[in-house]
C-alpha positions as CSV (number, residue, x, y, z in Angstrom):
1,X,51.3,-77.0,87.0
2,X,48.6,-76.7,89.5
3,X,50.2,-72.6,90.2
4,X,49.6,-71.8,86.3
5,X,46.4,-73.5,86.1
6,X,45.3,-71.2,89.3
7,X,46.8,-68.1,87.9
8,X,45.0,-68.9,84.9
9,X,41.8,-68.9,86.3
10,X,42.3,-65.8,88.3
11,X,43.0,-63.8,85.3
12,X,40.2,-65.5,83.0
13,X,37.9,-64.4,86.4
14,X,39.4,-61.1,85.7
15,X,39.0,-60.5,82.5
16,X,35.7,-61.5,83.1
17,X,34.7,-58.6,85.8
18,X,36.1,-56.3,83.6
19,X,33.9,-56.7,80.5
20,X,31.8,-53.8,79.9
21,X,28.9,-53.1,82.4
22,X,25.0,-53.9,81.2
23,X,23.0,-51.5,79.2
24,X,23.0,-48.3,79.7
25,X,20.1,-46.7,81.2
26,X,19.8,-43.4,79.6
27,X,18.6,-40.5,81.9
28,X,15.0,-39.4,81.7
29,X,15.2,-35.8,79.6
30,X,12.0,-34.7,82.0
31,X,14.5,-34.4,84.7
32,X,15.8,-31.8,83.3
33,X,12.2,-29.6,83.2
34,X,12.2,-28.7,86.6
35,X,8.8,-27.0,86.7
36,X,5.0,-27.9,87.7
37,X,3.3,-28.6,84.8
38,X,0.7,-30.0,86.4
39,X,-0.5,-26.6,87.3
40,X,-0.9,-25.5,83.6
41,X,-3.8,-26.1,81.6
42,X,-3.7,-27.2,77.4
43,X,-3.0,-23.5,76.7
44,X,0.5,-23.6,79.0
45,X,-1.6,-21.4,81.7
46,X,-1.6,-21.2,85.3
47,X,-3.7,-19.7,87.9
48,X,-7.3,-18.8,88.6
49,X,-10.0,-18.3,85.8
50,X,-9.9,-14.3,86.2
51,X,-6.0,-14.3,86.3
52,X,-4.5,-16.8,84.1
53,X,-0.9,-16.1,83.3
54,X,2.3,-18.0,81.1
55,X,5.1,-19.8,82.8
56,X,8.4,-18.4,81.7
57,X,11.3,-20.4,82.1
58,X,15.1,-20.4,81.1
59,X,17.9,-22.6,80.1
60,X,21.5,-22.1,79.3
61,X,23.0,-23.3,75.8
62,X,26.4,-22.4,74.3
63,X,26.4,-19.3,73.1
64,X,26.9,-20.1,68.8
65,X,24.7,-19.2,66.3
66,X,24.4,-23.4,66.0
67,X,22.8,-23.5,68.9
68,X,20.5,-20.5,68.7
69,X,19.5,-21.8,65.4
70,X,18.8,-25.2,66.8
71,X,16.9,-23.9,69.8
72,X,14.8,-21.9,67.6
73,X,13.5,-24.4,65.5
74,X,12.3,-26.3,68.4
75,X,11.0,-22.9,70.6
76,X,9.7,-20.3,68.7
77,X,8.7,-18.2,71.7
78,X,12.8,-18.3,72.6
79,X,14.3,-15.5,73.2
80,X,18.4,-15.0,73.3
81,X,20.2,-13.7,76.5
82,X,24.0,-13.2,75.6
83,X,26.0,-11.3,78.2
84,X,22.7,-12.7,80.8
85,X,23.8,-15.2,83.9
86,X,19.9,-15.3,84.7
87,X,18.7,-18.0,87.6
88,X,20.1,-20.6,85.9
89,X,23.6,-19.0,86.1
90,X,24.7,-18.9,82.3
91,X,28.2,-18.8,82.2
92,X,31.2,-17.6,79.9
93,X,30.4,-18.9,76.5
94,X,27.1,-19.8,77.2
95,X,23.7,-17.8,76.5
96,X,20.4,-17.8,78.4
97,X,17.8,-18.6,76.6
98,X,13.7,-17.4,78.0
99,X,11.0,-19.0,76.7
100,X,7.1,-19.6,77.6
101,X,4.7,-22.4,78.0
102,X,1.9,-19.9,76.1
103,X,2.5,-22.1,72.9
104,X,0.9,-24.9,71.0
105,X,2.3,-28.0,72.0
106,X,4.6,-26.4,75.0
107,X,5.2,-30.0,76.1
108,X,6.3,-30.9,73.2
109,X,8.3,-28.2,73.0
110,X,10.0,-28.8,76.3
111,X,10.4,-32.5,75.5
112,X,12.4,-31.3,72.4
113,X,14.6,-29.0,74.9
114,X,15.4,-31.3,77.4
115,X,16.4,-33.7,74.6
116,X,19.0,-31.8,73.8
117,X,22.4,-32.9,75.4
118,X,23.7,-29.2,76.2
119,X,20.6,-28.2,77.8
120,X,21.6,-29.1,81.4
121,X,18.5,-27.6,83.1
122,X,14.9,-25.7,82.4
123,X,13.4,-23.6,85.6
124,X,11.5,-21.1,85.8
125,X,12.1,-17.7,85.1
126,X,11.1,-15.2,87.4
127,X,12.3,-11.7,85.9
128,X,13.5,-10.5,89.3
């Protein structure tokens, strides 16, 4: 009696450890945006007075008109990439996508990117 009431227990602890975890922390999306948007003013500028310039950066997305369509109502200033690996290393079935942070509301706009689950990663684009 004793052996059941022990094997009983050990599989009630059991079942117990394998009940599911606690809430799931969701990841921040502005880990994605991997850029320094402290250096860009309200306009999405950088640089000196005299020489102010756009940030360009690029992301990968798969490579439907879904997904264009989806990414263009968030980014206007997005342009499509098919057949382009680009910094970010777009692969097969995938499209690079270039936008830039000369735009109202470009944090906004970024936000909305990185909230996107297939948008893995935004960097910055340096047209070499």
């Amino acid at each position: 009696m004793k052996t059941t009431l022990y094997l009983l227990a050990a599989l009630a602890l059991g079942l117990c450890s394998c009940s599911s975890p606690g809430p799931q922390v969701e990841p921040d999306p502005w880990a994605k945006v991997e850029l320094d948007l402290t250096a860009l003013d309200e306009a999405g500028l950088r640089g000196p007075p005299d020489g102010k310039a756009a940030v360009a950066y690029e992301f990968a997305i798969p490579d439907t008109a879904t997904h264009r369509a989806e990414v263009g109502a968030i980014d206007p200033t997005v342009r499509f990439m098919p057949g382009s690996r680009g910094r970010i290393g777009a692969g097969e079935g995938q499209c690079l996508c270039i936008g830039s942070t000369h735009q109202d509301g470009y944090q906004e706009v970024l936000r909305g990117l990185a909230d996107l689950p297939y948008v893995e990663r935004i960097v910055e684009c340096h047209f070499e």
